[in-house]
C-alpha positions as CSV (number, residue, x, y, z in Angstrom):
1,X,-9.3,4.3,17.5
2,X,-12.4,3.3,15.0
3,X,-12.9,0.0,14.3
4,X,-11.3,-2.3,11.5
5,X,-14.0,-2.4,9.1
6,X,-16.3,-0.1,7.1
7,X,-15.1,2.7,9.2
8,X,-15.5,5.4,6.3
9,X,-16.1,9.0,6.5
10,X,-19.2,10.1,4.8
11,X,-17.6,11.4,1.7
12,X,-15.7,8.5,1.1
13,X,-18.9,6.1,0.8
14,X,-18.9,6.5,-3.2
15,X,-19.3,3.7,-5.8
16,X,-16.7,1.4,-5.8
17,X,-14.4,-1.0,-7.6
18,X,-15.0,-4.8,-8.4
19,X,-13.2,-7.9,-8.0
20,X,-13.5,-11.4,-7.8
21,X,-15.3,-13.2,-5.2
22,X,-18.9,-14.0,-5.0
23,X,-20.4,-13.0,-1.9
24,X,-22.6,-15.9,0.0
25,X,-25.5,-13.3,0.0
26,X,-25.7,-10.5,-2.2
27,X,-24.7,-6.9,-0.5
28,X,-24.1,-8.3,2.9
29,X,-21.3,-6.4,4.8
30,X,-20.4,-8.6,6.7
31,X,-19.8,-12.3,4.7
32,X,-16.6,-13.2,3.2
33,X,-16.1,-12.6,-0.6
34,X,-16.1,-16.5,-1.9
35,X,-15.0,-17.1,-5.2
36,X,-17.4,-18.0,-7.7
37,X,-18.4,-21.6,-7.5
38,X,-18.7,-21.8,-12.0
39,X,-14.8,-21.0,-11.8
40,X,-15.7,-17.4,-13.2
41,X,-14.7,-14.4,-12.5
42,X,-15.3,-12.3,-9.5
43,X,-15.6,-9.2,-11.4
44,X,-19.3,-10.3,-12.7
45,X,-20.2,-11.8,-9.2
46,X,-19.3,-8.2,-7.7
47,X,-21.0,-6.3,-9.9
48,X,-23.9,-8.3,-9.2
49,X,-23.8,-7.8,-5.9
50,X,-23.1,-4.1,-6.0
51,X,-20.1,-3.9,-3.2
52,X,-16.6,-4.9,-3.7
53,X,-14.5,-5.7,-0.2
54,X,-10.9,-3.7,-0.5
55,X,-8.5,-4.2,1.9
56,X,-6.5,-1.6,3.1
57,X,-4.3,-0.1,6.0
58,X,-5.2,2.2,8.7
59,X,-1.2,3.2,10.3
60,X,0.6,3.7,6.4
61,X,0.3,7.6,6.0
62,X,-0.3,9.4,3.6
63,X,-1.2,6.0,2.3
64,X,-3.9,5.2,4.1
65,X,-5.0,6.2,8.0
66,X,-7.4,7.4,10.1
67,X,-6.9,11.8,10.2
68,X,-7.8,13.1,13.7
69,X,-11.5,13.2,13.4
70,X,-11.7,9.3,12.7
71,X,-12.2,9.6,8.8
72,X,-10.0,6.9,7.1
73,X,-8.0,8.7,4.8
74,X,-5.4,8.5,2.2
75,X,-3.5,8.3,-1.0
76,X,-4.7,4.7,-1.4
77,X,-8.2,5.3,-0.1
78,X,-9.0,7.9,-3.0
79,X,-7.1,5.2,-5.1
80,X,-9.8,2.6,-4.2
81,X,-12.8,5.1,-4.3
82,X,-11.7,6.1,-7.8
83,X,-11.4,2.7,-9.1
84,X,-14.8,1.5,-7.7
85,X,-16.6,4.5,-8.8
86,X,-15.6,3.0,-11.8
87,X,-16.7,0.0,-11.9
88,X,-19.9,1.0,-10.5
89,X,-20.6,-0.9,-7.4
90,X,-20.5,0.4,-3.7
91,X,-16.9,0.5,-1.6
92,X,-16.6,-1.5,1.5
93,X,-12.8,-1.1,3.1
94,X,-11.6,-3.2,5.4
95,X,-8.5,-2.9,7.4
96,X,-5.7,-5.1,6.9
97,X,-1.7,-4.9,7.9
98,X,1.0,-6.3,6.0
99,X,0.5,-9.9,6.8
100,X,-3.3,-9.9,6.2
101,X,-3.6,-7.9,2.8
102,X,-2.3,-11.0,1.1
103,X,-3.9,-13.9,3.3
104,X,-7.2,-12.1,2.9
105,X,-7.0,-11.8,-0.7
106,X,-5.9,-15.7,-0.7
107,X,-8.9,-16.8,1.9
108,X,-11.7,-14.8,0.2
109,X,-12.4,-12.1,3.2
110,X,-11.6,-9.5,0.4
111,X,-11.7,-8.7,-3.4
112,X,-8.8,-6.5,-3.9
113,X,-5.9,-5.0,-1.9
114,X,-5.1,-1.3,-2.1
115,X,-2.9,-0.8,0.8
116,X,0.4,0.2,-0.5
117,X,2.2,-3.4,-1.7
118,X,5.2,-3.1,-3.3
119,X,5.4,-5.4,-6.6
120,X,8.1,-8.3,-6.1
121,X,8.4,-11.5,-7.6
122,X,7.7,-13.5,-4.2
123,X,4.4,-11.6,-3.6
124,X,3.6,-11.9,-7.8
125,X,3.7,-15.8,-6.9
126,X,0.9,-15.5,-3.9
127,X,-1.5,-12.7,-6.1
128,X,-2.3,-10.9,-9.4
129,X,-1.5,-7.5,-9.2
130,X,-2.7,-4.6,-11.4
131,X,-0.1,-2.2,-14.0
132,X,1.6,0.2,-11.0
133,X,-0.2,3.3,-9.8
134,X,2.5,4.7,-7.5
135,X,6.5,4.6,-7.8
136,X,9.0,5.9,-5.0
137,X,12.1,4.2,-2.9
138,X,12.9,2.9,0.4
139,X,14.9,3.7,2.7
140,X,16.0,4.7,6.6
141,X,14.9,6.4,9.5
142,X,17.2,7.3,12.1
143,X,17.9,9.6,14.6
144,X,19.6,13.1,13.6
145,X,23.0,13.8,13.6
146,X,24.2,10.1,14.6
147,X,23.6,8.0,11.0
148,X,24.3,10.1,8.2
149,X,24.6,7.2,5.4
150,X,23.8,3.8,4.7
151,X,27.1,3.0,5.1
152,X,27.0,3.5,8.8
153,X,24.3,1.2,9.4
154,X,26.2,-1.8,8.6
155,X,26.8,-3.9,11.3
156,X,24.2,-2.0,13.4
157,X,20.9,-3.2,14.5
158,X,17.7,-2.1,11.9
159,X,14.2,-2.8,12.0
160,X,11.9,-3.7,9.5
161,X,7.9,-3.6,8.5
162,X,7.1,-7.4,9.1
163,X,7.1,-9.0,6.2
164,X,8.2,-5.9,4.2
165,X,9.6,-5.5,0.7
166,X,12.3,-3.5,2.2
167,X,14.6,-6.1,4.3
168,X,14.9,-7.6,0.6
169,X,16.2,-4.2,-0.5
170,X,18.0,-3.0,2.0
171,X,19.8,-7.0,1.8
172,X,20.2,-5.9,-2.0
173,X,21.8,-3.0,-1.6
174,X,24.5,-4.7,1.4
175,X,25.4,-7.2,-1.2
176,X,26.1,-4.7,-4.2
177,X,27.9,-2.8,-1.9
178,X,30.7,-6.1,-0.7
179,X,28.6,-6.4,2.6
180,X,26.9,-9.9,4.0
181,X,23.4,-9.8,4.2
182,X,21.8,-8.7,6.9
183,X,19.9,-12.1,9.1
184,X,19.5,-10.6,12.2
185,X,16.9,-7.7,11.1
186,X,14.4,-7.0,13.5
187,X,11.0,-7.2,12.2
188,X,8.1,-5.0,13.8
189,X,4.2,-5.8,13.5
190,X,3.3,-2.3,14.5
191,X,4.8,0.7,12.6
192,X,4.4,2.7,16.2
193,X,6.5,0.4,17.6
194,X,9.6,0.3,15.3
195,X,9.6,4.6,15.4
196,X,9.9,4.0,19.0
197,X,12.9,2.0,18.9
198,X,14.3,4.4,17.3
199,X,13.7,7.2,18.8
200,X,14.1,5.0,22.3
201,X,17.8,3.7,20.3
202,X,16.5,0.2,20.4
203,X,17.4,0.1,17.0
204,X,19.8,2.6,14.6
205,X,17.3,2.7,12.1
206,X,13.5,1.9,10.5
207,X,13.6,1.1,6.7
208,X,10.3,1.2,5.2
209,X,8.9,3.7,2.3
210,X,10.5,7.1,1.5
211,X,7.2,8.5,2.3
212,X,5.8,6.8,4.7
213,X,9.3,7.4,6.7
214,X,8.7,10.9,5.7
215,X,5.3,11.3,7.2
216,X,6.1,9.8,10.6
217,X,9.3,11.8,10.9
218,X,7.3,15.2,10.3
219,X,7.7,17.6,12.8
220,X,9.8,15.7,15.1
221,X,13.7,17.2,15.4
222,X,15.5,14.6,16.7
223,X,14.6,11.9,13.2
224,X,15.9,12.4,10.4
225,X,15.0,10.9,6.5
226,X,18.1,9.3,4.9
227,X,16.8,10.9,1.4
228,X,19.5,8.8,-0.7
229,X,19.2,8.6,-4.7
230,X,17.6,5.7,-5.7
231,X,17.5,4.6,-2.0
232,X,18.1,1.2,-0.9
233,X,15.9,-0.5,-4.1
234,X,12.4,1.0,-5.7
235,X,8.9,0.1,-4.7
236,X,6.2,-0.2,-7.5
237,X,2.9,-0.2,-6.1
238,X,-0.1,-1.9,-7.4
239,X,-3.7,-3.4,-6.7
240,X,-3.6,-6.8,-5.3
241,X,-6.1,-9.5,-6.3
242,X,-6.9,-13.5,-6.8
243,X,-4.5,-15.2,-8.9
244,X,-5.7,-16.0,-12.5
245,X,-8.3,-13.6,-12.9
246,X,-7.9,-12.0,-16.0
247,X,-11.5,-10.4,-16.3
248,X,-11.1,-8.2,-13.1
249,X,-7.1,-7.3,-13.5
250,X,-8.4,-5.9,-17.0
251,X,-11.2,-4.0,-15.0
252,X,-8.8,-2.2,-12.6
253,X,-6.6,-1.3,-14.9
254,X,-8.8,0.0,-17.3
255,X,-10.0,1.9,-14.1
256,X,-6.5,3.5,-13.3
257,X,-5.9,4.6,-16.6
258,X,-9.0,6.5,-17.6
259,X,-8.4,7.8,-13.3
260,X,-5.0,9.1,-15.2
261,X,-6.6,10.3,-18.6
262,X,-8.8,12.1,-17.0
263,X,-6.1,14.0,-14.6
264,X,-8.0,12.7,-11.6
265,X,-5.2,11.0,-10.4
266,X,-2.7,14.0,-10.3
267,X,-5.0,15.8,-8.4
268,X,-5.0,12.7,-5.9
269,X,-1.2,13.0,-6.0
270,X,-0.8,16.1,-5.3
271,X,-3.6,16.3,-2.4
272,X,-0.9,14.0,-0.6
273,X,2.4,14.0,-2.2
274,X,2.6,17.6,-3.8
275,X,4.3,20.5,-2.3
276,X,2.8,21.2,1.4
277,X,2.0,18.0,2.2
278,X,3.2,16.0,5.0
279,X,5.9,13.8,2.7
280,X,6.6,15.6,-0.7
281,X,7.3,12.9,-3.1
282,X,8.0,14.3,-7.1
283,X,6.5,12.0,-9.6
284,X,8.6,9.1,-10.0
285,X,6.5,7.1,-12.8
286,X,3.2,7.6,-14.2
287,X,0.1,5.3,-15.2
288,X,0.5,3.5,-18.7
289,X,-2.5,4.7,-20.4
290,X,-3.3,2.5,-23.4
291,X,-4.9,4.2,-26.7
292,X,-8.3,3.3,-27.8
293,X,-8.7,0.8,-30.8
């Protein structure tokens, strides 16, 4: 498997996006992003340098991943290539998982986060995050023919993403529906791992993203996709960031919505959502595209 960082294919080394931290010397690759020492914002110290560090996933399909030639690829990828060419400076990814994608942001090692984090109120206290570019649900995977509803997982052992938005939902939905939360969910640090357990019975079922769910289960007769309306709660993507940073949250969403005026971004959509790809997800939400003036 390629390496964590800068592992790009060649068509995805475009001009890039900006953010906030100054880098301890201009265009290194391999220094942390440091915010700026005058208290400014890291949107002019990236643009001076000409590189902005996003941090994004590499086992999240169609998200982000590597394809079976190596390239690292994904909804979120052309997301972040989009928005840097943009704001005119050179794209450096850098793989993260769902622990790290926040802590990096936090300690500086990137600029911005595009690696499919659901908007909640705990995570808006930690980071800034950007208007949403991507709406869907979560919900369970589980094997065919032995869970046909949410209602039979209660009681039952479930897994989790680490640190995921969805044990808050899937808790949510227990407690509108008369049932105690859920304590005991197990939580997995490697999305691998929790499809094994269920598909080894370890565990009656994996909530995580409708699509993401959708994209592992592909192919594979014995899982199956609880496709539920409205699913266990929503998930509203958006770009992470330093807290407080007006300057460069203006940026990236300026960014997403001329990436939407221009129909670039349904043409992104459809490459991995639309009908024939591996997790066919009809629009949900769109970009808010302000008028000029």
């Amino acid at each position: 498997m390629p390496d964590s960082t800068a592992r790009q294919h060649p068509r995805r080394k475009l001009l890039a996006s900006a953010s906030v931290a100054l880098l301890l010397l201009a265009g290194c690759s391999t220094g942390p992003a440091i915010a700026a020492a005058d208290g400014g914002s890291r949107l002019d110290q990236i643009r001076k340098a000409g590189v902005v560090k996003v941090g994004s996933r590499v086992d999240n399909p169609p998200h982000s991943f590597y394809d079976a030639g190596g390239a690292w690829v994904g909804f979120d990828i052309d997301i972040a290539t989009a928005v840097a060419k943009r704001l005119g400076v050179r794209l450096e990814l850098v793989k993260v998982d769902e622990l790290t994608r926040i802590s990096y942001l936090q300690n500086g090692k990137i600029d911005l986060a595009v690696a499919s984090i659901s908007k909640t109120r705990k995570r808006g206290a930690q980071v800034d995050f950007s208007q949403t570019y991507f709406y869907s649900t979560q919900t369970f995977l589980v094997r065919k023919g032995q869970i046909a509803a949410y209602r039979d997982l209660v009681g039952k052992k479930v897994g989790a993403d680490r640190g995921s938005s969805a044990i808050g939902n899937w808790n949510g939905w227990l407690t509108r529906n008369g049932f105690p939360a859920d304590n005991a969910i197990e939580q997995f640090g490697d999305k691998h791992a929790a499809l094994a357990a269920v598909k080894q019975g370890a565990i009656a079922g994996w909530t995580e993203d409708y699509e993401v769910l959708a994209s592992y289960a592909k192919g594979d007769p014995d899982l199956a996709v609880l496709d539920v309306p409205g699913g266990t709660g929503v998930k509203l993507d958006g770009v992470a960031m330093h807290k407080n940073d007006s300057p460069l949250r203006n940026a990236v969403d300026a960014a997403l919505q001329d990436i939407a005026a221009t129909g670039e971004y349904d043409t992104i959509y459809t490459r991995w959502f639309g009908p024939g790809s591996t997790a066919t997800v009809p629009r949900q939400g769109s970009v808010e595209v302000w008028p000029n003036g």
